[in-house]
C-alpha positions in Angstrom: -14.8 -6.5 7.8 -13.6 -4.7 10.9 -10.3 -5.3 12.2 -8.5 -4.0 15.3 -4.7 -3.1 15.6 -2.7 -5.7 14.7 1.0 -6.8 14.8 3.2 -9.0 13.2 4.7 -11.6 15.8 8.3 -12.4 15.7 7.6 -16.3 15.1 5.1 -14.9 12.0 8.1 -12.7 10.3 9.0 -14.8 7.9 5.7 -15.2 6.4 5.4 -11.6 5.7 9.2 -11.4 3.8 7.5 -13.2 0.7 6.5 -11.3 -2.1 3.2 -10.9 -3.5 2.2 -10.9 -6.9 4.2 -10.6 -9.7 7.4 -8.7 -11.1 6.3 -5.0 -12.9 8.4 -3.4 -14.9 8.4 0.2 -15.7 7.3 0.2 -19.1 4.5 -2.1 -18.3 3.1 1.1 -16.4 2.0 2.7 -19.8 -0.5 -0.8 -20.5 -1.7 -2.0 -17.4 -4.2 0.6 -17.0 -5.9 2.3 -14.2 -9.2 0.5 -14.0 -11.3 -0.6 -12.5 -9.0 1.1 -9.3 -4.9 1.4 -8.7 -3.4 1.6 -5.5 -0.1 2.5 -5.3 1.9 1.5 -1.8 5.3 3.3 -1.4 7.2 6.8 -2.4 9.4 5.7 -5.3 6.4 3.7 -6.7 3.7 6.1 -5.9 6.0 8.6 -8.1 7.3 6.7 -10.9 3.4 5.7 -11.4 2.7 9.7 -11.3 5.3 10.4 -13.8 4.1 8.2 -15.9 0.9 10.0 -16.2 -1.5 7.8 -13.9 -3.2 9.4 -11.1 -3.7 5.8 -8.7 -7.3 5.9 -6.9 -5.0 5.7 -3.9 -1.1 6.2 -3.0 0.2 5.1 0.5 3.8 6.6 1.3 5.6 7.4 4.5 8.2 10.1 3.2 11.2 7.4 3.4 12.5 4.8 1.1 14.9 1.8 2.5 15.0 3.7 5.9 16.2 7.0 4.3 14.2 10.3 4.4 12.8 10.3 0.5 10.9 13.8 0.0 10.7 13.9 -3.8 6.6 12.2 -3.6 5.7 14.6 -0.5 7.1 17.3 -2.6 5.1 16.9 -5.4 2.3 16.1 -3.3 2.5 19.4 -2.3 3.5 21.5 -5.5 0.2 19.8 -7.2 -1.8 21.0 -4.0 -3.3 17.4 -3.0 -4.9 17.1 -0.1 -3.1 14.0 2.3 -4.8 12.3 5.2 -2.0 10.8 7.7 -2.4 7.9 10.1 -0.1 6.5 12.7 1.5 3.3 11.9 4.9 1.4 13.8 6.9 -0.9 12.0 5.7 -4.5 12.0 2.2 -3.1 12.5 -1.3 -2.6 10.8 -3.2 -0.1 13.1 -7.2 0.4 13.2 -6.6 3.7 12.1 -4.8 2.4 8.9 -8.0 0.1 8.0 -10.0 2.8 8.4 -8.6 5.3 6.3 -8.0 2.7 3.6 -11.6 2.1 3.5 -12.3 5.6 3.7 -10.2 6.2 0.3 -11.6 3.4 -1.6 -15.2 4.7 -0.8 -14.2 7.8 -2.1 -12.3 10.2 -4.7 -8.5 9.7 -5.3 -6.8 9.6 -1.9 -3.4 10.0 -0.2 -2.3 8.7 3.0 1.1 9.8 4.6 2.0 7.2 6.9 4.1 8.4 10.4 5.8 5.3 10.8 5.5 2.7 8.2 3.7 2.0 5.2 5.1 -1.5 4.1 2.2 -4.1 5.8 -0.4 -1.8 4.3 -0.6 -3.8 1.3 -2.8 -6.0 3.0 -5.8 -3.8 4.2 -5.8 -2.7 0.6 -6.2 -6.2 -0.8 -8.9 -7.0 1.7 -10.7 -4.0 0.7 -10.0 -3.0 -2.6 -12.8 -4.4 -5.0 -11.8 -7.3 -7.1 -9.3 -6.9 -10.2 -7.9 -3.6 -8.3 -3.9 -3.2 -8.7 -2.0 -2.9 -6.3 0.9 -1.5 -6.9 4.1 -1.8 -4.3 7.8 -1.6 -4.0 10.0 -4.3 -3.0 13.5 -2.8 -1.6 16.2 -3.4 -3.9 14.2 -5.8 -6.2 11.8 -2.9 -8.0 8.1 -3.3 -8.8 5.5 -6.1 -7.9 1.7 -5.8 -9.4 -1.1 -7.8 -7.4 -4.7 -7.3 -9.1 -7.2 -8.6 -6.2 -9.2 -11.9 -6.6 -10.4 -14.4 -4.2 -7.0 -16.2 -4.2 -5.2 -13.2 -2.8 -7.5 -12.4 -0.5 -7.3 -15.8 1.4 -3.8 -14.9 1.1 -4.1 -11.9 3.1 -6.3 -13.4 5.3 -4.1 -15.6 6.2 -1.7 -13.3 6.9 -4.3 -11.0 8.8 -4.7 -14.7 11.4 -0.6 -14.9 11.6 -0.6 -11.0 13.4 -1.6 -10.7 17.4 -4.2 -7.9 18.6 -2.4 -5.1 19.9 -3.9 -3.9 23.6 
């Protein structure tokens, strides 16, 4: 599945303000598991998941949290010596680049990509490409936790989604 950069139209915003998944709570962290993969998507997710002891297959952050600078993931990041990939990625936007090093991470050890930019639509290259019954872990500002575990009826979500963006030039 190839894609090229894509971007969410103004007409198509509302579309993309709808949750996926379900509601996670923090103690549920402890019993979902980590297999068969775990992606986590976000800084206050990707760290509440690593101080709970799970090392996800993959964490996406971008080093802010509700449009404020959020350091405490890249610091640990850091301190624990893990080696980060980072990809360019605008607002509203889902870049080739992103795809790519999603795919790239899933095909191999545990990852971490550092998004310049923004990390929020990249929920959706990870459903498309995560094998099924992965988790998918994201934040949703001001609400807390959602869990999506990949199956065919997610995926035709996200495809959908993927048809409601316009190539960028």
């Amino acid at each position: 599945m190839e894609y090229g950069s894509r971007r969410v139209p103004e007409k198509s915003r509302d579309l993309f303000k709808e949750p996926l998944g379900r509601d996670l709570k923090e103690e549920e962290l402890t019993v979902i598991g980590k297999k068969p993969k775990m992606i986590t998507v976000g800084d206050v997710v990707s760290l509440t998941v690593v101080k709970h002891g799970i090392i996800p297959d993959l964490c996406i952050y971008d080093g802010y949290t509700e449009r404020k600078e959020m350091t405490e993931f890249a610091t640990l990041v850091k301190n624990r010596g893990w080696e980060e990939r980072t990809v360019k990625n605008e607002a509203g936007t889902i870049t080739a680049d992103l795809f790519i090093e999603i795919k790239n991470a899933l095909n191999g050890k545990e990852e971490i990509i550092r998004v310049e930019g923004e990390e929020d639509l990249a929920v959706i290259p990870c459903i498309l490409l995560s094998p099924k019954g992965t988790k998918i872990i994201y934040g949703w500002p001001g609400k807390g936790m959602k869990l999506i575990r990949t199956d065919e009826n997610i995926r035709k979500k996200a495809h959908y989604l993927m048809e409601m963006t316009e190539e960028l030039e």
